[in-house]
PDB file of N, CA, C and O in Angstrom:
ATOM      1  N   UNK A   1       0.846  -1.182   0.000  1.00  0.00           N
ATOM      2  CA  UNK A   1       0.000   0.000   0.000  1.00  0.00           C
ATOM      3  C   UNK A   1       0.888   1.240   0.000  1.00  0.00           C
ATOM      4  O   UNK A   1       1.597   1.316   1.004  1.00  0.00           O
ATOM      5  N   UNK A   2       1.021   2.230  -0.883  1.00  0.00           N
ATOM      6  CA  UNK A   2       1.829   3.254  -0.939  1.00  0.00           C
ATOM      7  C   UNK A   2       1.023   4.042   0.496  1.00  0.00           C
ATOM      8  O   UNK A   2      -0.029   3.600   0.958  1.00  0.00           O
ATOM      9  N   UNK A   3       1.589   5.004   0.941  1.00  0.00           N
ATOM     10  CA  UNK A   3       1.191   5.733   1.681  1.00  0.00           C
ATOM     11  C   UNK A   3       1.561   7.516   1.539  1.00  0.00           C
ATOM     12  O   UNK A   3       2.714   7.931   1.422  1.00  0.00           O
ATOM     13  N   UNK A   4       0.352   8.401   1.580  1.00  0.00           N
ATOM     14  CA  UNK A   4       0.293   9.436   1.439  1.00  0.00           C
ATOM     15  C   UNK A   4       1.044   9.540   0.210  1.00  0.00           C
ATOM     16  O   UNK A   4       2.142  10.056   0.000  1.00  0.00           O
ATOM     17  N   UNK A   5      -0.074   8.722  -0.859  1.00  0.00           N
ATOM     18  CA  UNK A   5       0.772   8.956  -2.979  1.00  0.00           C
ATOM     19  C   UNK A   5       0.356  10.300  -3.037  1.00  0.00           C
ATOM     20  O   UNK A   5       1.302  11.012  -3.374  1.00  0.00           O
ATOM     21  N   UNK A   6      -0.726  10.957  -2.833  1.00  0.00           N
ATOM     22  CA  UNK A   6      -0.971  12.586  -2.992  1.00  0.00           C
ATOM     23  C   UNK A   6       0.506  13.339  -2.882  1.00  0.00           C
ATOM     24  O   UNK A   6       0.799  14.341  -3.534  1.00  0.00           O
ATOM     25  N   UNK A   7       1.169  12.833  -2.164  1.00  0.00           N
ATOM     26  CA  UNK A   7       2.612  13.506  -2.507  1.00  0.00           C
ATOM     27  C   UNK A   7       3.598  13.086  -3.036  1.00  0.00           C
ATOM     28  O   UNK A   7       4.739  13.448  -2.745  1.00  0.00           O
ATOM     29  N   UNK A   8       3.319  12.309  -3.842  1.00  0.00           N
ATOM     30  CA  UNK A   8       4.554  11.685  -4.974  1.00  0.00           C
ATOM     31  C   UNK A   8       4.728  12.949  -5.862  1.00  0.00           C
ATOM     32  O   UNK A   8       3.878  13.817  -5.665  1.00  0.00           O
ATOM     33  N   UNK A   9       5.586  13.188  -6.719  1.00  0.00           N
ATOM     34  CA  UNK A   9       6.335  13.894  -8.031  1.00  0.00           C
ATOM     35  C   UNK A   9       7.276  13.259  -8.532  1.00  0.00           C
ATOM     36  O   UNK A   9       8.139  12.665  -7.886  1.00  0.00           O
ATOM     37  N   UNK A  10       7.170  13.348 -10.107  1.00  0.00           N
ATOM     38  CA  UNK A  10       7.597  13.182 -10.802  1.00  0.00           C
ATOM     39  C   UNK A  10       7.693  12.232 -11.482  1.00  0.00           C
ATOM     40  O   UNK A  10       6.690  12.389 -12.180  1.00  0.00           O
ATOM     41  N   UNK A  11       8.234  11.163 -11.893  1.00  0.00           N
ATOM     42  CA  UNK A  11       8.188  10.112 -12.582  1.00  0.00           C
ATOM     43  C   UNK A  11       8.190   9.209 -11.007  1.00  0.00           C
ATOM     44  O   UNK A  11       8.733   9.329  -9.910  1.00  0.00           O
ATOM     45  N   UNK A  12       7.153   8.195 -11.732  1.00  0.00           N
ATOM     46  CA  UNK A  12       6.761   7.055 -10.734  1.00  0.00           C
ATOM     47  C   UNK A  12       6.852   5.566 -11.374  1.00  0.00           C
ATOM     48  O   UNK A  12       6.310   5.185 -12.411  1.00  0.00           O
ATOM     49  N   UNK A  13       7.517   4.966 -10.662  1.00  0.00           N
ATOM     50  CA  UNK A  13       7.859   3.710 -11.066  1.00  0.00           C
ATOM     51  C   UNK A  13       7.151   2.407  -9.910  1.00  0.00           C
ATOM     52  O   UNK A  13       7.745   2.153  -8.862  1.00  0.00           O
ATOM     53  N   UNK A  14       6.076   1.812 -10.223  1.00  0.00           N
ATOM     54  CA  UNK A  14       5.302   1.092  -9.376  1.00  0.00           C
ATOM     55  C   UNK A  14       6.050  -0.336  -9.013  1.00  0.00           C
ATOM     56  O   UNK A  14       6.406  -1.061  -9.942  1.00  0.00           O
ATOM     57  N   UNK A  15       6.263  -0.693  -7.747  1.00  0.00           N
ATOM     58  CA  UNK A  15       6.989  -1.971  -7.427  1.00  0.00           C
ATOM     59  C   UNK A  15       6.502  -3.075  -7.941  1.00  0.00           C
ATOM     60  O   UNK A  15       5.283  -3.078  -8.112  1.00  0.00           O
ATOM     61  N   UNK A  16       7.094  -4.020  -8.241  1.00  0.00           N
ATOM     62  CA  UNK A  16       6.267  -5.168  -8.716  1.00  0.00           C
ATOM     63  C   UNK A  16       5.729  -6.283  -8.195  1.00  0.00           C
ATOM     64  O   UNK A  16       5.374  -7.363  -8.668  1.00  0.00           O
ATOM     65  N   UNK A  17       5.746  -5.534  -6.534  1.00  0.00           N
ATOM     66  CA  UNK A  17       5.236  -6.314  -5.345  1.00  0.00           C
ATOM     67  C   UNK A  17       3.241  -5.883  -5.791  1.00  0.00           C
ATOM     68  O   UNK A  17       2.393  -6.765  -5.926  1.00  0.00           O
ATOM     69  N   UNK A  18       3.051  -4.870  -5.883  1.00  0.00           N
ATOM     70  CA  UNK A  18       1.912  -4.085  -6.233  1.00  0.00           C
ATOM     71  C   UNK A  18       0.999  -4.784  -7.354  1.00  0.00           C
ATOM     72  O   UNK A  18       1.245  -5.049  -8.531  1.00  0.00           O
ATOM     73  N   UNK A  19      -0.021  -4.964  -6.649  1.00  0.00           N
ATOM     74  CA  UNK A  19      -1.062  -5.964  -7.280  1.00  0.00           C
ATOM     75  C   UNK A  19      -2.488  -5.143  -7.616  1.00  0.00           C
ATOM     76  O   UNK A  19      -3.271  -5.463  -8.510  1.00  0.00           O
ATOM     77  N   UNK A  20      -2.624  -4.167  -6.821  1.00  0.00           N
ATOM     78  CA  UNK A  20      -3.713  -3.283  -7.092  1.00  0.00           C
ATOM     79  C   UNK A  20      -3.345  -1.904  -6.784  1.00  0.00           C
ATOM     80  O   UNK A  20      -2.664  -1.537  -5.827  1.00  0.00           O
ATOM     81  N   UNK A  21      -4.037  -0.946  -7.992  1.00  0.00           N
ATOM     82  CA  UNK A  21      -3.843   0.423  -7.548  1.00  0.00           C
ATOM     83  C   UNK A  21      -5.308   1.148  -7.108  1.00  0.00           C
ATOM     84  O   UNK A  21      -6.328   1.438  -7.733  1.00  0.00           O
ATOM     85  N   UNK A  22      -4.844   1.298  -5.615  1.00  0.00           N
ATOM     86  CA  UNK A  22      -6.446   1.536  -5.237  1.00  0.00           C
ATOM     87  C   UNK A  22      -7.105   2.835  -5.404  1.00  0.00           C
ATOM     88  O   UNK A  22      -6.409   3.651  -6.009  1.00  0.00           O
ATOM     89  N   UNK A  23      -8.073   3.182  -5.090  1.00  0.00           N
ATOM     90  CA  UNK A  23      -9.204   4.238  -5.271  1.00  0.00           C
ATOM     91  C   UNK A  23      -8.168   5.611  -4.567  1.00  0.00           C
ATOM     92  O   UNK A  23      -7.556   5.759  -3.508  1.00  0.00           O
ATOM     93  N   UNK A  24      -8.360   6.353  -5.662  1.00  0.00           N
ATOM     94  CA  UNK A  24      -7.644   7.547  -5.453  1.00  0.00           C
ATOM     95  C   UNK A  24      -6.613   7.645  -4.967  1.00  0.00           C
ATOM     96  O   UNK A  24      -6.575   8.675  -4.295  1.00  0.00           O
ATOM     97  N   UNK A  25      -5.574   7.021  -4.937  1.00  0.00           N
ATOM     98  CA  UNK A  25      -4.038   7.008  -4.264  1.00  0.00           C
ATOM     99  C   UNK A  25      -3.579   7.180  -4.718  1.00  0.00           C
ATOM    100  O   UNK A  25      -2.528   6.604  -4.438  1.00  0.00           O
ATOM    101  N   UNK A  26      -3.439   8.076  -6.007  1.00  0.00           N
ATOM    102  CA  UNK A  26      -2.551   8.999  -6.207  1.00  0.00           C
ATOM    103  C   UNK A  26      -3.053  10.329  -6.652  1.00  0.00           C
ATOM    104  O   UNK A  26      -2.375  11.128  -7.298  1.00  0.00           O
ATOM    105  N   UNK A  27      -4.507  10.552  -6.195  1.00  0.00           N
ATOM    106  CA  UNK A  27      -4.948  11.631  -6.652  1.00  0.00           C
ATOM    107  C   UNK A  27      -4.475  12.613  -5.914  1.00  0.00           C
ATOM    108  O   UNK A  27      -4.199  12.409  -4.732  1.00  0.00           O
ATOM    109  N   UNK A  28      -4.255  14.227  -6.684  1.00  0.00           N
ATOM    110  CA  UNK A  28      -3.944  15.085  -6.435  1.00  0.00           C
ATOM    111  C   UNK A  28      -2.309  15.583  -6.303  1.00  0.00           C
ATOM    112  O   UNK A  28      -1.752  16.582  -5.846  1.00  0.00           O
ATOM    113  N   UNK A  29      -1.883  14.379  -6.930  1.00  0.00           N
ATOM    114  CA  UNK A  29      -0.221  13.918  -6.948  1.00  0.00           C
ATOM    115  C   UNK A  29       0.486  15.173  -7.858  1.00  0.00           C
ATOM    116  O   UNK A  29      -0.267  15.948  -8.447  1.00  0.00           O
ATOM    117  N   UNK A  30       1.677  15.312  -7.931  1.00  0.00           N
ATOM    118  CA  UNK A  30       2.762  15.603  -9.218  1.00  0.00           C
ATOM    119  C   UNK A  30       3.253  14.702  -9.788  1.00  0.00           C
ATOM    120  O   UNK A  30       4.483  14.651  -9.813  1.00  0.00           O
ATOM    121  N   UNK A  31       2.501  13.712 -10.421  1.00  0.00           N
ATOM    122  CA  UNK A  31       3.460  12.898 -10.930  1.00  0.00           C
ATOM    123  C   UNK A  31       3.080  13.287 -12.063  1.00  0.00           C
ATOM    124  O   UNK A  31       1.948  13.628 -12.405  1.00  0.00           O
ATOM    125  N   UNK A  32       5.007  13.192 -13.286  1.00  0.00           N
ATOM    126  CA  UNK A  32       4.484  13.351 -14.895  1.00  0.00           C
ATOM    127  C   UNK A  32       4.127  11.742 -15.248  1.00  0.00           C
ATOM    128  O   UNK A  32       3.013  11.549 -15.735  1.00  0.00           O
ATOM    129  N   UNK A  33       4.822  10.811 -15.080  1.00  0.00           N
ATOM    130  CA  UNK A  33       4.591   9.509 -16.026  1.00  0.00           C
ATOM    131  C   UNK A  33       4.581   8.582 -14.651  1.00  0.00           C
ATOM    132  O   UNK A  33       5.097   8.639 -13.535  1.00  0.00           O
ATOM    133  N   UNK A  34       3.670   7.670 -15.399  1.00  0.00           N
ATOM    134  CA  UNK A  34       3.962   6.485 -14.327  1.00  0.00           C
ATOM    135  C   UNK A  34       3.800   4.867 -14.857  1.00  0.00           C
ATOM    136  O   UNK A  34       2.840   4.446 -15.503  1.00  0.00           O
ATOM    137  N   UNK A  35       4.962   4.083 -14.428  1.00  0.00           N
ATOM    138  CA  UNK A  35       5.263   2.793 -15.236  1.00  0.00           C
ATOM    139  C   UNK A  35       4.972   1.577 -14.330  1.00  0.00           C
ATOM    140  O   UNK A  35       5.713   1.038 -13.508  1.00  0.00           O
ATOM    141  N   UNK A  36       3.479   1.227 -14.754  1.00  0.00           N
ATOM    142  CA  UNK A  36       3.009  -0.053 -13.708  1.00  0.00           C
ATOM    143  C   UNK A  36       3.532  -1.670 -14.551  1.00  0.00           C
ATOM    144  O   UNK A  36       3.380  -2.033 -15.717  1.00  0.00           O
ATOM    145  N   UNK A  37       4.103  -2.272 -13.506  1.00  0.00           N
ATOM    146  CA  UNK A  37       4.524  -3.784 -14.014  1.00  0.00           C
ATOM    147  C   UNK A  37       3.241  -4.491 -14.342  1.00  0.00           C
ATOM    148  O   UNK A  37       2.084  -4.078 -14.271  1.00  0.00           O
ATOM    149  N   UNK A  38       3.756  -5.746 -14.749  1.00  0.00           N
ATOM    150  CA  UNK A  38       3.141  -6.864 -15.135  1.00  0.00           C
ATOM    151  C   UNK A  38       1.897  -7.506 -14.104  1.00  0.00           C
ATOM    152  O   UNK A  38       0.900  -8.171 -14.388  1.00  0.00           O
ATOM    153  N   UNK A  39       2.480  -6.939 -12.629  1.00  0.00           N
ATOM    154  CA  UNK A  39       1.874  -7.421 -11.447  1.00  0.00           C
ATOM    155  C   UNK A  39       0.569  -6.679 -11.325  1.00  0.00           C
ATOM    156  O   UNK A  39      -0.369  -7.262 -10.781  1.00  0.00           O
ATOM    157  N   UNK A  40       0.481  -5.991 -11.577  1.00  0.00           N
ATOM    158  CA  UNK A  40      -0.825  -4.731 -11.728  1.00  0.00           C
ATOM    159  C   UNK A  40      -1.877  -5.272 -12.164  1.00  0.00           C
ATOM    160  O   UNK A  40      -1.940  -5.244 -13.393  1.00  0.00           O
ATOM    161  N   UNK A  41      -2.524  -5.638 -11.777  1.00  0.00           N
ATOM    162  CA  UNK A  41      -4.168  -6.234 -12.860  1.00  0.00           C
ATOM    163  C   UNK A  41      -5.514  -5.252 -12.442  1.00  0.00           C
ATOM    164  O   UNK A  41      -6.658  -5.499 -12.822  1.00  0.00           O
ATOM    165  N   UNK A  42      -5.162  -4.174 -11.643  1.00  0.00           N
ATOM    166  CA  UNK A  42      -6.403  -3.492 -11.666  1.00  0.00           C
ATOM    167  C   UNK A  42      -5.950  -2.209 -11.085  1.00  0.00           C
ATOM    168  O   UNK A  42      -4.960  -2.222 -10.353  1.00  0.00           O
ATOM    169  N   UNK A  43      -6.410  -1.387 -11.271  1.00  0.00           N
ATOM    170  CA  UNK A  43      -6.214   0.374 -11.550  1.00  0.00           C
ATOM    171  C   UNK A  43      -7.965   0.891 -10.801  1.00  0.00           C
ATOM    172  O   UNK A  43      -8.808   1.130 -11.665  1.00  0.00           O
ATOM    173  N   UNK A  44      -8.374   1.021  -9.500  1.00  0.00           N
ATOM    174  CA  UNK A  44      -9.632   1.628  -9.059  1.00  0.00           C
ATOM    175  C   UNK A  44      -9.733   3.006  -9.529  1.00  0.00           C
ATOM    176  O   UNK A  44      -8.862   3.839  -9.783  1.00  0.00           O
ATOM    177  N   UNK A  45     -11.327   3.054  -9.597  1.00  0.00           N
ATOM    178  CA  UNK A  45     -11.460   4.671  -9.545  1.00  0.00           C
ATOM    179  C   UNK A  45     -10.800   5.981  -8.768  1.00  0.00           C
ATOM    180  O   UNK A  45     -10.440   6.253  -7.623  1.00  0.00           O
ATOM    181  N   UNK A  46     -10.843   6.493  -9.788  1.00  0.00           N
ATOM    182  CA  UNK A  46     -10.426   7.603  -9.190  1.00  0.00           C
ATOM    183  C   UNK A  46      -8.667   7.309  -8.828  1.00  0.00           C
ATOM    184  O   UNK A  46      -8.426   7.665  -7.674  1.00  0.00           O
ATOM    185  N   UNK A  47      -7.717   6.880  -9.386  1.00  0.00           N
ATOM    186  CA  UNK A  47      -6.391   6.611  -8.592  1.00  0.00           C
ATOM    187  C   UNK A  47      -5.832   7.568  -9.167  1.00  0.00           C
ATOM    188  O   UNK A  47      -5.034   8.147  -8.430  1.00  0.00           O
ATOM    189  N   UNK A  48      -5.945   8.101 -10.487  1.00  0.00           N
ATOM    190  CA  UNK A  48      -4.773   9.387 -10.668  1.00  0.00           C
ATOM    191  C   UNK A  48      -5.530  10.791 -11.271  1.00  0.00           C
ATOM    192  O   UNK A  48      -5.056  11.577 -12.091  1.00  0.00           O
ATOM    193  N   UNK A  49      -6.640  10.841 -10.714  1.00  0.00           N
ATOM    194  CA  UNK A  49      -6.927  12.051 -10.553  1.00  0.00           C
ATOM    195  C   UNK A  49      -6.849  13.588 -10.568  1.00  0.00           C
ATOM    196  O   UNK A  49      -6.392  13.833  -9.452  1.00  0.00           O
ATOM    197  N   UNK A  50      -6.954  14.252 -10.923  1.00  0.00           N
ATOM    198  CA  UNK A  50      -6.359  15.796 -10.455  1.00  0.00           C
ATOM    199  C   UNK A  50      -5.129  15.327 -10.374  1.00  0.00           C
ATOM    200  O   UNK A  50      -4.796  14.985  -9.239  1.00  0.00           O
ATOM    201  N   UNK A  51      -4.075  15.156 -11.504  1.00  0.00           N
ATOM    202  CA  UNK A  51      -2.315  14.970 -11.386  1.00  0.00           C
ATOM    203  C   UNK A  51      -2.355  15.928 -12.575  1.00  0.00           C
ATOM    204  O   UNK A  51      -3.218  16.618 -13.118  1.00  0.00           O
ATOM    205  N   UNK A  52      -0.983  15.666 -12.759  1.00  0.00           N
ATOM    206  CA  UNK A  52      -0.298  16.407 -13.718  1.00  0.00           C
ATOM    207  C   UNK A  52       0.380  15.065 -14.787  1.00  0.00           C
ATOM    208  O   UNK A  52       1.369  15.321 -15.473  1.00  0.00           O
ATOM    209  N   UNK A  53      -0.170  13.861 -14.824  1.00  0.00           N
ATOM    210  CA  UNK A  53       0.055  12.658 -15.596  1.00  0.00           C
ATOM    211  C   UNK A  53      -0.182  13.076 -16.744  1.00  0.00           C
ATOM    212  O   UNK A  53      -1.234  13.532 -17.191  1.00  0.00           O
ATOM    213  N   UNK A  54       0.927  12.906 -17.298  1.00  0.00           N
ATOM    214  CA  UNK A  54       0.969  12.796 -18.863  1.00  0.00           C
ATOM    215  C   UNK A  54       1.430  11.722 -19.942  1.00  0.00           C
ATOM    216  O   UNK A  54       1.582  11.626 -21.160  1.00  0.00           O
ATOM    217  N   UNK A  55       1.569  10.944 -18.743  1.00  0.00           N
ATOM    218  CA  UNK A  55       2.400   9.317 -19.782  1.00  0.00           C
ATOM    219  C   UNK A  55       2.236   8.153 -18.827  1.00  0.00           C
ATOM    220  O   UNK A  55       2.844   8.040 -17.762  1.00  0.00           O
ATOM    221  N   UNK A  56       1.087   7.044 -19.466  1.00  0.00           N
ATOM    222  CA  UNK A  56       1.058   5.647 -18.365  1.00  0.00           C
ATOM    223  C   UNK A  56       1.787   4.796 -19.284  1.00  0.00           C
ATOM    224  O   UNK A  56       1.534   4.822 -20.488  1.00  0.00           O
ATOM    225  N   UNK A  57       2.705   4.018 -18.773  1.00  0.00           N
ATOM    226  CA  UNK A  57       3.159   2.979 -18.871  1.00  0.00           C
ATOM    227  C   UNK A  57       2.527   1.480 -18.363  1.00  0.00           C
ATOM    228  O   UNK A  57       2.893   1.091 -17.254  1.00  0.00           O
ATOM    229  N   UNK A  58       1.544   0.589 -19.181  1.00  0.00           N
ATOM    230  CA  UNK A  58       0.600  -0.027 -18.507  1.00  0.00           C
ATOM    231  C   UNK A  58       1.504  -1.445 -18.570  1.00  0.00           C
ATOM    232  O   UNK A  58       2.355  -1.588 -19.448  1.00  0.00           O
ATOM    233  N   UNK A  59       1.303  -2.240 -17.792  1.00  0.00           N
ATOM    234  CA  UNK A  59       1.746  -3.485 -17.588  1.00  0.00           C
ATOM    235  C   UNK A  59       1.352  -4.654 -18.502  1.00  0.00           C
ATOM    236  O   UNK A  59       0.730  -4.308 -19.506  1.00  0.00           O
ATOM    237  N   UNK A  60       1.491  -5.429 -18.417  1.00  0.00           N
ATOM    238  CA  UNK A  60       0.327  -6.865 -19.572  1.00  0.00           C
ATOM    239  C   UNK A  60      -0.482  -7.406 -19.008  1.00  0.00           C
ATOM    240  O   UNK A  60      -1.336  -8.041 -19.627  1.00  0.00           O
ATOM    241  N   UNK A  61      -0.481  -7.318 -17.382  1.00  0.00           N
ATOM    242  CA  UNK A  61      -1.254  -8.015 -16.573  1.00  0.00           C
ATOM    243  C   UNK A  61      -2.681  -7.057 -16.067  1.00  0.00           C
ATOM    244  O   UNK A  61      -3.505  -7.535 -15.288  1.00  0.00           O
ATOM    245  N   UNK A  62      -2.828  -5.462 -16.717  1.00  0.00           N
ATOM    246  CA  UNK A  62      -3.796  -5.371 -16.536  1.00  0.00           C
ATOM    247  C   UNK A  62      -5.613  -5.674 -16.890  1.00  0.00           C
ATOM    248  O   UNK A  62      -6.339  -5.961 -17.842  1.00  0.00           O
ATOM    249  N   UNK A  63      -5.665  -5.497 -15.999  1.00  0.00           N
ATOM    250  CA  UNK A  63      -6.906  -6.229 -16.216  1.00  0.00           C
ATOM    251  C   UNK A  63      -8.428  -5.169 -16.463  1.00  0.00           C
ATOM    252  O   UNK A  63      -9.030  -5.086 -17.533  1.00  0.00           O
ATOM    253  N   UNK A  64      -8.733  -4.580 -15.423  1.00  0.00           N
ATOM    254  CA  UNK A  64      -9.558  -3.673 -15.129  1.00  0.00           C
ATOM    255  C   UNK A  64      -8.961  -2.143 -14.171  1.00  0.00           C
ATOM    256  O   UNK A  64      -9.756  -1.250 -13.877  1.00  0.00           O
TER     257      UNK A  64
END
């Protein structure tokens, strides 16, 4: 579980321990790009929100 992602910046690189990206955890962030692994199979509402994202890097394992 990342904790307090609202304050991440800049380029984000998701661990590949990370199996879900939950509901709004990274909203309201600075992040420009962010590169989710293979491990990723689901992305909840609302997770990147109000950012400044301009580039996803999606995994193969997503799902929903």
């Amino acid at each position: 579980m990342a904790e307090a992602g609202n304050q991440c910046t800049g380029d984000l690189v998701i661990d590949s321990r990370v199996k879900i990206i939950g509901k709004n955890a990274f909203s309201f962030s600075k992040i420009n790009t962010v590169t989710l692994p293979d491990s990723v199979t689901a992305i909840e509402a609302s997770a990147f929100s109000y950012t400044t994202l301009a580039k996803v890097d999606l995994g193969k394992g997503v799902q929903t």
